[in-house]
MARZANU-170616 format. One record per residue (C-alpha): residue in three letters; z, y, x. Coordinates in steps of 0.2 Angstrom, whole numbers, plus 5000, padded with zeros to 4 digits. Layout:
N
<res:Ala; pz:Z; py:Y; px:X>
...
REM end
This chain:
431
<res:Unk; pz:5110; py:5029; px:4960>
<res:Unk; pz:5110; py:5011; px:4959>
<res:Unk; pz:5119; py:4999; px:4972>
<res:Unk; pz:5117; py:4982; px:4979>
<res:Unk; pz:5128; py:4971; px:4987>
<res:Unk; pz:5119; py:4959; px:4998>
<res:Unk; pz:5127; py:4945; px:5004>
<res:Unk; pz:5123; py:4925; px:5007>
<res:Unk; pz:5131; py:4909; px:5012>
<res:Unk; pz:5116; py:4900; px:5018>
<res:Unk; pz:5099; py:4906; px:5023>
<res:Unk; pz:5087; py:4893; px:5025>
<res:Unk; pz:5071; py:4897; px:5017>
<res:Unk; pz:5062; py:4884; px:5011>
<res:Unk; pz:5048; py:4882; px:4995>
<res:Unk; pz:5033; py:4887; px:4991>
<res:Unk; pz:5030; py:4907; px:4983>
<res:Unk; pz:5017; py:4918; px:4975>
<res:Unk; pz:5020; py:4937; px:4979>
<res:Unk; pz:5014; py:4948; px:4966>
<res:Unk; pz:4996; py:4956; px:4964>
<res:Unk; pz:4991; py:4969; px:4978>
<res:Unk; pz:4995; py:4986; px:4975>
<res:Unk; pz:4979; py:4994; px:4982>
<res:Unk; pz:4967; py:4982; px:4972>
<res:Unk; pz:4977; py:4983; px:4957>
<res:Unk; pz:4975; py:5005; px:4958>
<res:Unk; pz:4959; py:5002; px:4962>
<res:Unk; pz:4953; py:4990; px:4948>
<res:Unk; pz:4960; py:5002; px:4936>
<res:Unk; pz:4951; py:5017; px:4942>
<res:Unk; pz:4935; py:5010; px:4942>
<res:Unk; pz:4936; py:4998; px:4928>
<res:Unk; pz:4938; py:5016; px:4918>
<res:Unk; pz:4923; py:5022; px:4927>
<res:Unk; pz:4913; py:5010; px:4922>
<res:Unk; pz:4905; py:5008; px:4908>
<res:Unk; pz:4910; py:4992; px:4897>
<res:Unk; pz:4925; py:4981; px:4896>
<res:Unk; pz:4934; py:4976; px:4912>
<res:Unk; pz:4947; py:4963; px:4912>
<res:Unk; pz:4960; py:4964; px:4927>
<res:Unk; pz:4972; py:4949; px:4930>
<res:Unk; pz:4986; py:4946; px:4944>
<res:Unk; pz:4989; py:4964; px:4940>
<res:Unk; pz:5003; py:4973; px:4950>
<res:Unk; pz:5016; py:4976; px:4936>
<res:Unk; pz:5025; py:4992; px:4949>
<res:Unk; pz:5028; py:5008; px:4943>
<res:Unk; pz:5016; py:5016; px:4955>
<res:Unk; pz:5001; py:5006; px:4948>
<res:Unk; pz:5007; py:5010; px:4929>
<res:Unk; pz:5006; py:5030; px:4936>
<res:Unk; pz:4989; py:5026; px:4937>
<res:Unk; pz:4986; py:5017; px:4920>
<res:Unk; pz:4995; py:5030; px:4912>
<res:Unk; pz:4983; py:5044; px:4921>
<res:Unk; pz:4968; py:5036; px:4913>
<res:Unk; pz:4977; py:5035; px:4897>
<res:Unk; pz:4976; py:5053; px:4898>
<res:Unk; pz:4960; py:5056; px:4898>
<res:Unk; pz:4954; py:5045; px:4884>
<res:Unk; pz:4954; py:5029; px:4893>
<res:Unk; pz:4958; py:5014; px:4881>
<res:Unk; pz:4968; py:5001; px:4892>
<res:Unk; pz:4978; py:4987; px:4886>
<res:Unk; pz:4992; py:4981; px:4897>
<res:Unk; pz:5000; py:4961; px:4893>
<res:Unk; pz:5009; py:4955; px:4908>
<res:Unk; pz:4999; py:4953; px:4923>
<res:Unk; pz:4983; py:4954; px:4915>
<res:Unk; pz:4975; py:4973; px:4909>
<res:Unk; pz:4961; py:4975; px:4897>
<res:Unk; pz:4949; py:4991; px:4900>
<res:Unk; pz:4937; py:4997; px:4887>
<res:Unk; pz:4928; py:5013; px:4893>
<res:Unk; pz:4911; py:5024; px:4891>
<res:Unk; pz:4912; py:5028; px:4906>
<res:Unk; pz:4912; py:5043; px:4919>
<res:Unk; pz:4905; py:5054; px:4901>
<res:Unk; pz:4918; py:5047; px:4889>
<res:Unk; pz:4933; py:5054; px:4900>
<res:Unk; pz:4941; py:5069; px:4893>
<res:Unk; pz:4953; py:5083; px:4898>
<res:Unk; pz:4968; py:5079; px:4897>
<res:Unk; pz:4980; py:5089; px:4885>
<res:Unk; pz:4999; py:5087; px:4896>
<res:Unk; pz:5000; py:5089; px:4915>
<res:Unk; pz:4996; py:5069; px:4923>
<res:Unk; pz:5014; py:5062; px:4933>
<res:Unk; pz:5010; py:5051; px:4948>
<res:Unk; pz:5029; py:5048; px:4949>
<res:Unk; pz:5030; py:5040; px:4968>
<res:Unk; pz:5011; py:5035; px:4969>
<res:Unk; pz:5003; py:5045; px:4985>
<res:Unk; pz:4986; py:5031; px:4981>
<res:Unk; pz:4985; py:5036; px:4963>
<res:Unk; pz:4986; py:5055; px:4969>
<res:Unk; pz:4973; py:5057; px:4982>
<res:Unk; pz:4961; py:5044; px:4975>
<res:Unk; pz:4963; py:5051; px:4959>
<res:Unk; pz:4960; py:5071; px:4963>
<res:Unk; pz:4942; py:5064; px:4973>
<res:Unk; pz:4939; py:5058; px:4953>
<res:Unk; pz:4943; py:5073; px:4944>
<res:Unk; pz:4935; py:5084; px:4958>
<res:Unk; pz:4919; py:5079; px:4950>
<res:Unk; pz:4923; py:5081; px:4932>
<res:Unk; pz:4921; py:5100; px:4922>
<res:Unk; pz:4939; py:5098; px:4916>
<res:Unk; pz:4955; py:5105; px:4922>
<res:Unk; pz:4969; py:5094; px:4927>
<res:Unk; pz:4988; py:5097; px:4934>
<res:Unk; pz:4996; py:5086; px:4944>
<res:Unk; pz:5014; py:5083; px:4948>
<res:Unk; pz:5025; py:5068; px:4957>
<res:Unk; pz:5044; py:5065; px:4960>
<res:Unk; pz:5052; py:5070; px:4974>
<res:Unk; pz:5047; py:5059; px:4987>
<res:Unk; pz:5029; py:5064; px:4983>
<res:Unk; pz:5031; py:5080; px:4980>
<res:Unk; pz:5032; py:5082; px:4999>
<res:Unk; pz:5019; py:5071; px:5004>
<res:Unk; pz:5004; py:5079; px:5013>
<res:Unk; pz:4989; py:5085; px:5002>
<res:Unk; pz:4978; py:5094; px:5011>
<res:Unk; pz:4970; py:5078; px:5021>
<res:Unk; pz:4962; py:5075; px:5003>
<res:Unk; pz:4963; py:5092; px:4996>
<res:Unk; pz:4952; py:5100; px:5012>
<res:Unk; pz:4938; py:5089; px:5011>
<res:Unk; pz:4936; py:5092; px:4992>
<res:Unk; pz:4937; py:5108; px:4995>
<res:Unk; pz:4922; py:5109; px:5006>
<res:Unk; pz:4914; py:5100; px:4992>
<res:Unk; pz:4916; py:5113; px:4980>
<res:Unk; pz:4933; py:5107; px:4971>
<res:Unk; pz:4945; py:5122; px:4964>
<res:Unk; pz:4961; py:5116; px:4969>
<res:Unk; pz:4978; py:5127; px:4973>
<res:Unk; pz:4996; py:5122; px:4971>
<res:Unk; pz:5009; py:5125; px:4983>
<res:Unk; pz:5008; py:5129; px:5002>
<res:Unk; pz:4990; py:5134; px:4997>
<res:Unk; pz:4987; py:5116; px:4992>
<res:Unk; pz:4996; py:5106; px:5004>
<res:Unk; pz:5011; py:5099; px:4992>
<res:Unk; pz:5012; py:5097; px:4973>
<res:Unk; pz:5010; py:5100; px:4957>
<res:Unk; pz:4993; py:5103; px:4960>
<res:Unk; pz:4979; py:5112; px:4949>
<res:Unk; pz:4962; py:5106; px:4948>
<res:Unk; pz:4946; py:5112; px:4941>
<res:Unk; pz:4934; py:5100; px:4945>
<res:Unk; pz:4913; py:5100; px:4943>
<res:Unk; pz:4898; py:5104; px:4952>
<res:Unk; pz:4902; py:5097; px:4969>
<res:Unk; pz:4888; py:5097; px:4982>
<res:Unk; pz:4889; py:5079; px:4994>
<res:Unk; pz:4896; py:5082; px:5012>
<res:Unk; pz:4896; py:5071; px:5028>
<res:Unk; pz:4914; py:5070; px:5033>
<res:Unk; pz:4923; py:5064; px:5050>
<res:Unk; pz:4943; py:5060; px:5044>
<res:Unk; pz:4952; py:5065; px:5057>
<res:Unk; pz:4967; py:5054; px:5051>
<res:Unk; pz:4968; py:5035; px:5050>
<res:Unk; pz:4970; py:5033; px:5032>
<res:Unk; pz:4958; py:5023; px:5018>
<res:Unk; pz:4967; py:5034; px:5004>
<res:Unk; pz:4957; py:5050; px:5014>
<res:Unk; pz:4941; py:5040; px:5015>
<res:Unk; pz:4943; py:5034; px:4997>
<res:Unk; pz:4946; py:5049; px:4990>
<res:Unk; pz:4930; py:5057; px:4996>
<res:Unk; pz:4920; py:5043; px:4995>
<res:Unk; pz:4925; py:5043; px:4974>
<res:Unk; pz:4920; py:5061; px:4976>
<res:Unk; pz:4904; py:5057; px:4984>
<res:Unk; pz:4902; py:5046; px:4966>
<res:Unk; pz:4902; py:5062; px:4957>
<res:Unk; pz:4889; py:5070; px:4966>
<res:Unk; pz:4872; py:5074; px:4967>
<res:Unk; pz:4866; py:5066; px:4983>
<res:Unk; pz:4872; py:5056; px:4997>
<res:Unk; pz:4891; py:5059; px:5006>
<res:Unk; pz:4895; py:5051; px:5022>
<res:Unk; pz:4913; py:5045; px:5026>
<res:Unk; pz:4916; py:5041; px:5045>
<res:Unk; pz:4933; py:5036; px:5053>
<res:Unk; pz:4935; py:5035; px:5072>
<res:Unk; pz:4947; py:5018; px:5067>
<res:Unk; pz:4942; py:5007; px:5051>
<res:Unk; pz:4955; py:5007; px:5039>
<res:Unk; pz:4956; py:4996; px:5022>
<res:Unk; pz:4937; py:4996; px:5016>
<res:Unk; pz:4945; py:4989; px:4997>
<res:Unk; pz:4936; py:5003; px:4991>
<res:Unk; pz:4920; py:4999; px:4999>
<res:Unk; pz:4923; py:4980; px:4993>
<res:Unk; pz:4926; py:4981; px:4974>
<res:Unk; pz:4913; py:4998; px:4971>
<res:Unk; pz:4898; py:4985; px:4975>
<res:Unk; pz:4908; py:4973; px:4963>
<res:Unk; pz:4907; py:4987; px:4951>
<res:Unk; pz:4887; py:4989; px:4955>
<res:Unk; pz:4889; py:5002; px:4968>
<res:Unk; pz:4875; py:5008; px:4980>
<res:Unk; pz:4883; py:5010; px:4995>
<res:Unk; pz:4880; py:5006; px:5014>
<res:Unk; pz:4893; py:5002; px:5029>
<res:Unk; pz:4886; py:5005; px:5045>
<res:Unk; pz:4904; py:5002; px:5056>
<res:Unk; pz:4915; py:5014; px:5053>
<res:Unk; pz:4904; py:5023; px:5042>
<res:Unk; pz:4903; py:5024; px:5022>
<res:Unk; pz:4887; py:5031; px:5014>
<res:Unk; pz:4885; py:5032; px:4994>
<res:Unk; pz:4873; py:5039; px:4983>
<res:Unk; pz:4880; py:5050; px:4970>
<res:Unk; pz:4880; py:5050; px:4949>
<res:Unk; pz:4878; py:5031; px:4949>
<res:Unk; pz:4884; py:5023; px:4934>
<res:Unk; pz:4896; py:5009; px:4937>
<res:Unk; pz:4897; py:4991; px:4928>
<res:Unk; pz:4911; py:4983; px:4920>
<res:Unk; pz:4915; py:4969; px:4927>
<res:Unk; pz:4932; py:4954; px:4928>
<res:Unk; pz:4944; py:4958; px:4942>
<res:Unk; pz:4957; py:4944; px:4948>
<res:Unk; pz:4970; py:4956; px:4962>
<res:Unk; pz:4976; py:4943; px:4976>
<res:Unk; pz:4993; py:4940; px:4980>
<res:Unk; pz:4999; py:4959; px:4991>
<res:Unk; pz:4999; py:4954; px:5009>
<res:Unk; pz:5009; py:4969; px:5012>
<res:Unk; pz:5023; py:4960; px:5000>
<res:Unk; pz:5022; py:4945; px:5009>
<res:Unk; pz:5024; py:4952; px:5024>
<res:Unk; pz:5043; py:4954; px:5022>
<res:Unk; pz:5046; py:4933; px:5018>
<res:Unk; pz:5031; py:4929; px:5033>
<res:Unk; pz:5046; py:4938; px:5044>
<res:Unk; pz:5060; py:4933; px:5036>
<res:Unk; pz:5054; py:4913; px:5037>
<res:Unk; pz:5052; py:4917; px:5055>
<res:Unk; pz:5069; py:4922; px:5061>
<res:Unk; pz:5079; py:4913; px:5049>
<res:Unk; pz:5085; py:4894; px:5055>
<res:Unk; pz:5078; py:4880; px:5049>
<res:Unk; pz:5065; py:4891; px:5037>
<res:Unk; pz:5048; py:4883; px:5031>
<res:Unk; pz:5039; py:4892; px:5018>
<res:Unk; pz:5020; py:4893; px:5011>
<res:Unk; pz:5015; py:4909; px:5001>
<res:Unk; pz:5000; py:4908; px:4990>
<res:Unk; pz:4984; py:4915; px:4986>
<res:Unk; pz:4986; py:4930; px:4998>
<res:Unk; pz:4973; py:4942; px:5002>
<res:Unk; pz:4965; py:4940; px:5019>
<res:Unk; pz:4957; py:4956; px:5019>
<res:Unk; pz:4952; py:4961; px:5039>
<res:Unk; pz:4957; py:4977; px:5036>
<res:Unk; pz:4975; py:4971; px:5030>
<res:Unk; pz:4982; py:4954; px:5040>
<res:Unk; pz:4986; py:4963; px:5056>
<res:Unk; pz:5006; py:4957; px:5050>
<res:Unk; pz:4997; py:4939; px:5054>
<res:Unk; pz:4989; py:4944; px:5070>
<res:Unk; pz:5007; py:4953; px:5076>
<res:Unk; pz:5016; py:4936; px:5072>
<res:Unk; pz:5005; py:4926; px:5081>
<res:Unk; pz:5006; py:4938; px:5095>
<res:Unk; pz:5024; py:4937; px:5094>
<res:Unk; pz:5025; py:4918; px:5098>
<res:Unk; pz:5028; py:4915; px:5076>
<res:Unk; pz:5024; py:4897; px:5070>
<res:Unk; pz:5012; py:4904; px:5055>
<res:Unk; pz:4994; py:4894; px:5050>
<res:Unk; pz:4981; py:4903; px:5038>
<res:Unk; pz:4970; py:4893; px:5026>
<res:Unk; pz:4956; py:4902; px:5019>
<res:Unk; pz:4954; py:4896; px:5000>
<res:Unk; pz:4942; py:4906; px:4991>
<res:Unk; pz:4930; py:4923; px:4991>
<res:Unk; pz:4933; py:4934; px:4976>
<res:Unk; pz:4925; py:4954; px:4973>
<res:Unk; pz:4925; py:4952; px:4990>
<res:Unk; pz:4943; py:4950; px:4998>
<res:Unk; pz:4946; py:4932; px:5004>
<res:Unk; pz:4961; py:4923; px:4996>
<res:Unk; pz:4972; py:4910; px:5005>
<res:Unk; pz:4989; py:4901; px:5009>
<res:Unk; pz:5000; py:4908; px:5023>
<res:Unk; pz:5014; py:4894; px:5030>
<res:Unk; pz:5027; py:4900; px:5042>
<res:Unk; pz:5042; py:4892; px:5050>
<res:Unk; pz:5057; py:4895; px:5061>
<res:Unk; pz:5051; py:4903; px:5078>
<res:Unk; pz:5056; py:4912; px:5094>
<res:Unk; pz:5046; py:4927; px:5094>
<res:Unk; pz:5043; py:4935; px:5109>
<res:Unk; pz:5043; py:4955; px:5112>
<res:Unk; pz:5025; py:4963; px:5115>
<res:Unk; pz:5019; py:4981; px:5114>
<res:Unk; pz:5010; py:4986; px:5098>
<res:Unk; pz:4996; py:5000; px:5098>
<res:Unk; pz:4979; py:5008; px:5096>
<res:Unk; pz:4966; py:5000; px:5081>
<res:Unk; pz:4978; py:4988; px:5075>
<res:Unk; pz:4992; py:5001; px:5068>
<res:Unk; pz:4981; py:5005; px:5051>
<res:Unk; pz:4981; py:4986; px:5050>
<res:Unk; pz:5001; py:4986; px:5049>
<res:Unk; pz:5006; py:5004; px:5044>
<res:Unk; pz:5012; py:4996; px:5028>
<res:Unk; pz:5021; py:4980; px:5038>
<res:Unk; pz:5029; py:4992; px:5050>
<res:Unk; pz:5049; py:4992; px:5044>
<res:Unk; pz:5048; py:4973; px:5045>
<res:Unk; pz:5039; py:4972; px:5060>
<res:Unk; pz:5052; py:4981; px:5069>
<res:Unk; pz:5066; py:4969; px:5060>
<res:Unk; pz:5056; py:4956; px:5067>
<res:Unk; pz:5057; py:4965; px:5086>
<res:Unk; pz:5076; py:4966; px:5083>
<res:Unk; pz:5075; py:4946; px:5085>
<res:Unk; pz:5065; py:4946; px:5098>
<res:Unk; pz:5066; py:4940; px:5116>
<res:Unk; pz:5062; py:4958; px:5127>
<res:Unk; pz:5058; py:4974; px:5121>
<res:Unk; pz:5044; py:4979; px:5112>
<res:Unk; pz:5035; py:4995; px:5111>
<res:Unk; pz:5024; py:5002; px:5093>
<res:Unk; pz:5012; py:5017; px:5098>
<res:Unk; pz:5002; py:5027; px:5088>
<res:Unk; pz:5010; py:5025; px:5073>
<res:Unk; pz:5014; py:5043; px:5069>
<res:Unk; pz:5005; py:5042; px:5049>
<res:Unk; pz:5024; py:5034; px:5046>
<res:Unk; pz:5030; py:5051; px:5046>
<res:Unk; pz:5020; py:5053; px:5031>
<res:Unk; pz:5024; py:5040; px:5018>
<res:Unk; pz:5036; py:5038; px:5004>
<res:Unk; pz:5050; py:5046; px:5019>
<res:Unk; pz:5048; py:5048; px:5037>
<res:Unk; pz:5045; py:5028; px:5039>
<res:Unk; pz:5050; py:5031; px:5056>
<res:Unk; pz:5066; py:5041; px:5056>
<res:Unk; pz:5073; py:5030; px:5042>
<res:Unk; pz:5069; py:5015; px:5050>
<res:Unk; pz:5076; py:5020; px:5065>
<res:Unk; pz:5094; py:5025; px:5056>
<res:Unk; pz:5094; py:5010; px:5044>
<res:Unk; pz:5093; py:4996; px:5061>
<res:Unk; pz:5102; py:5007; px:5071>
<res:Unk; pz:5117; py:5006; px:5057>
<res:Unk; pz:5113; py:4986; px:5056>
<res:Unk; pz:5118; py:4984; px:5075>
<res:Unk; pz:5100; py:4986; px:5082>
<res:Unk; pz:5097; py:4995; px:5097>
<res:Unk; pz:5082; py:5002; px:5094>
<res:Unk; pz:5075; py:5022; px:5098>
<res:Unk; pz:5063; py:5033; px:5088>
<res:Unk; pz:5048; py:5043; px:5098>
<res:Unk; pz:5035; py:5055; px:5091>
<res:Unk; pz:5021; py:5041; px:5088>
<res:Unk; pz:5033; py:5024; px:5085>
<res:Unk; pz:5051; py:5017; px:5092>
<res:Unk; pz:5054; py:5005; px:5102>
<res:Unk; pz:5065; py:4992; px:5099>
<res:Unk; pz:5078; py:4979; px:5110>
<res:Unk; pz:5075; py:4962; px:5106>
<res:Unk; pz:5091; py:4951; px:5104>
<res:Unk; pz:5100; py:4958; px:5092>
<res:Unk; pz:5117; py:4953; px:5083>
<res:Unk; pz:5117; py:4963; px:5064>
<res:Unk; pz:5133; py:4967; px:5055>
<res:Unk; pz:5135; py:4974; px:5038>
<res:Unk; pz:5133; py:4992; px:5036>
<res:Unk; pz:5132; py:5004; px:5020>
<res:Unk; pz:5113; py:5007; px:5019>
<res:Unk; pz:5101; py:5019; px:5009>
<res:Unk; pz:5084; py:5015; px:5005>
<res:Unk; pz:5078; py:5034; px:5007>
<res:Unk; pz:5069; py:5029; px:4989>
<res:Unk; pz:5056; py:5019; px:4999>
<res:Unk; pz:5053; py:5002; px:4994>
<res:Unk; pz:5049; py:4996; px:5010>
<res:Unk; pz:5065; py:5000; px:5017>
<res:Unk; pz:5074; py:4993; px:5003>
<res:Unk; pz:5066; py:4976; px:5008>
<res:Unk; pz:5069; py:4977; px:5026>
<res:Unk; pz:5086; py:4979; px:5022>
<res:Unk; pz:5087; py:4965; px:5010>
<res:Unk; pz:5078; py:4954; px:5023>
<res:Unk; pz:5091; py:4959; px:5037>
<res:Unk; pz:5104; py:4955; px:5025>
<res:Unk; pz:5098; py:4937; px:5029>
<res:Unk; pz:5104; py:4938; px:5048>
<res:Unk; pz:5124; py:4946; px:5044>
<res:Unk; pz:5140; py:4937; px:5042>
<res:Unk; pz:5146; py:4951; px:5034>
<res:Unk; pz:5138; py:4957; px:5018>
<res:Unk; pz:5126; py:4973; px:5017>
<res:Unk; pz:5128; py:4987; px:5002>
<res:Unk; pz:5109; py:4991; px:5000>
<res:Unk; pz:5111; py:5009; px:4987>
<res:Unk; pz:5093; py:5015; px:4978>
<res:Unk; pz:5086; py:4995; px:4976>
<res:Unk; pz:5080; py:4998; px:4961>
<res:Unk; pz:5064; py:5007; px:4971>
<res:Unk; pz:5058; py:4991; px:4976>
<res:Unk; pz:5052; py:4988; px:4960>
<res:Unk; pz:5039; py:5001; px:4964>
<res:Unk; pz:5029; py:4986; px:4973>
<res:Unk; pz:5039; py:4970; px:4969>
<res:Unk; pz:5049; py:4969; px:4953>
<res:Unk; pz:5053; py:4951; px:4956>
<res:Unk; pz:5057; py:4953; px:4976>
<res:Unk; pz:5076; py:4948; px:4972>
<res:Unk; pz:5073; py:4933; px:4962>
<res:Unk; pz:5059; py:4927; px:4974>
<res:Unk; pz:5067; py:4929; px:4987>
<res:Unk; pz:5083; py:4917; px:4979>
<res:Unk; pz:5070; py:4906; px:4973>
<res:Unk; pz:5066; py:4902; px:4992>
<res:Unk; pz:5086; py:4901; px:4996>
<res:Unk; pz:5091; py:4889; px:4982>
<res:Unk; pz:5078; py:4876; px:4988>
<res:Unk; pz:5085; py:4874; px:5004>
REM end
């Protein structure tokens, strides 16, 4: 297992960055640039292993994709050209490539076998694997289809209306890819919205579908259309130097040509709350996520109590969030956050452990933590549970120590930011 030691004389950010492409579009833009029929080109593409599962998935079943750098080339015949594949498909750490994939191959006649690492191998199934299920999907694996491997027999699936009963656009995607496959018209409704890339980039690729509030409808066997992708900068990515310029002294940084999805800035709408000196400038529409510049500087932030429709909003942003409470004057409170049990590790439990070793006085509960602002860090032997998110947070708290941190498992991080480390020197060195 790989360690590293984090340690640094002066912490003033300062500069200008890009963060790389986002990881949901860029899963996304693979999937249904092989769906479609024609050649799609995919730039800004998030290079992480978790979006290279998915690549390698499509690979498997015929698809021919060309990767070089950032940008992917996909040349496909469409939903007909896809083939059984002849080897079991690896989603190594990618829960997004899992339960947006099985909604795919539950409405092809092939059979498919799925497996992950560990991490994922005890990640829950059955949110995706029910619904299918009622849709006429042949799936088993083990706990009855709860964790992987998996096995799959796909074909024939009958449309459904379908209430999720958790807050999660991987769900709602994963059935509403399903609905794709079928004859008729499924219906996706969620109590809170969640990420609506799905919704946004099928109608880039032709898609008939309708969005009535938080419900999805789509008609089934439509063909989809090949079409040029550009992925914006990962907001979730960004997220982690947003904080960082914010309780670092003396920081001013601008990160550009982030996507200012709705569904995905509430990380800005938490800063703000917080007191946080950040500005927004909206630049650009494309495929239908906004693009724009994010500038924050050095602020006092303030405790507040986080809850209700804004956590799908952050669920990604949470480890951060509460680095950022750790600096904060008061306490502050996140409810309703118990999907965090679910992630690559109990987001909350690790979190918990990881400040608490940093000097943070900070408490888990069933749904959240809560968290005592004013905190003074101190170096620590860390683990990143194999969770990238972690891994940052870490590095990011690594900032605010005298003493230096040993961070062990980093090389995860590379799972959503390969070049975090250099970036994040990169903003240090200008200073």
């Amino acid at each position: 297992m790989s360690k590293k030691v984090l340690s640094y004389d002066q912490t003033t950010l300062t500069g200008h960055i890009s963060v790389p492409g986002d990881k949901s579009i860029s899963h996304r833009a693979v999937m249904f640039g092989s769906l479609a029929k024609g050649k799609t080109t995919i730039k800004h593409f998030l290079e992480g292993e978790d979006c290279l599962s998915t690549i390698a998935a499509f690979q498997a079943m015929g698809v021919a994709i060309e990767r070089s750098g950032q940008t992917v080339k996909i040349e496909s015949n469409g939903v007909d050209g896809l083939k059984e594949p002849s080897q079991p498909i690896n989603l190594g750490n990618s829960g997004t490539t899992a339960r947006l994939l099985m909604g795919i191959l539950s409405g092809l006649p092939f059979h498919f076998t799925l497996f992950g690492d560990d991490s994922l191998s005890k990640r829950p199934m059955d949110r995706i694997t029910i619904p299918l299920r009622k849709m006429g999907a042949k799936i088993d694996g083990r706990e009855e289809g709860r964790l992987l491997p998996i096995s799959l027999r796909g074909g024939n699936l009958q449309p459904i209306h379908y209430h999720t009963p958790v807050k999660s656009a991987q769900v709602k995607s994963g059935v509403i890819l399903a609905g794709l496959m079928t004859e008729g018209t499924t219906v996706v409704q969620e109590d809170t919205k969640t990420r609506d890339h799905t919704e946004n980039m099928l109608k880039a690729f032709g898609a008939d579908l309708t969005i009535d509030g938080n419900t999805v409808k789509i008609k089934g066997n439509q063909p989809l259309q090949a079409c040029d992708i550009e992925v914006p900068g990962d907001i979730s990515s960004a997220a982690f130097f947003l904080v960082a310029a914010a309780i670092t002294p003396n920081s001013h940084i601008t990160i550009e040509n982030v996507g200012l999805n709705p569904t995905r800035t509430g990380i800005i709408d938490v800063l703000k709350l917080m007191d946080a000196d950040i500005s927004v400038v909206t630049k650009r529409t494309i495929g239908g996520e906004p693009i724009g510049d994010i500038t924050v500087r050095t602020s006092a932030p303030k405790a507040v109590t986080i809850e209700g429709d804004i956590i799908p909003r952050i669920i990604d942003e949470i480890p951060i969030i509460a680095l950022l409470a750790s600096q904060a004057e008061g306490t502050t409170i996140i409810k309703d956050a118990e999907e965090l049990r679910y992630k690559e590790t109990d987001r909350i439990k690790s979190v918990v452990n990881t400040l608490k070793q940093l000097g943070v006085q900070i408490e888990a509960t069933q749904d959240g933590m809560i968290i005592q602002g004013g905190n003074t860090l101190h170096g620590a032997s860390t683990q990143s549970y194999g969770d990238h998110r972690i891994g940052m947070m870490v590095a990011i708290a690594s900032l605010l120590t005298k003493e230096s941190i040993e961070l062990h498992d980093d090389q995860c991080i590379a799972i959503s930011y390969p070049n975090f480390f250099a970036d994040l020197q990169s903003l240090l060195s200008n200073a």
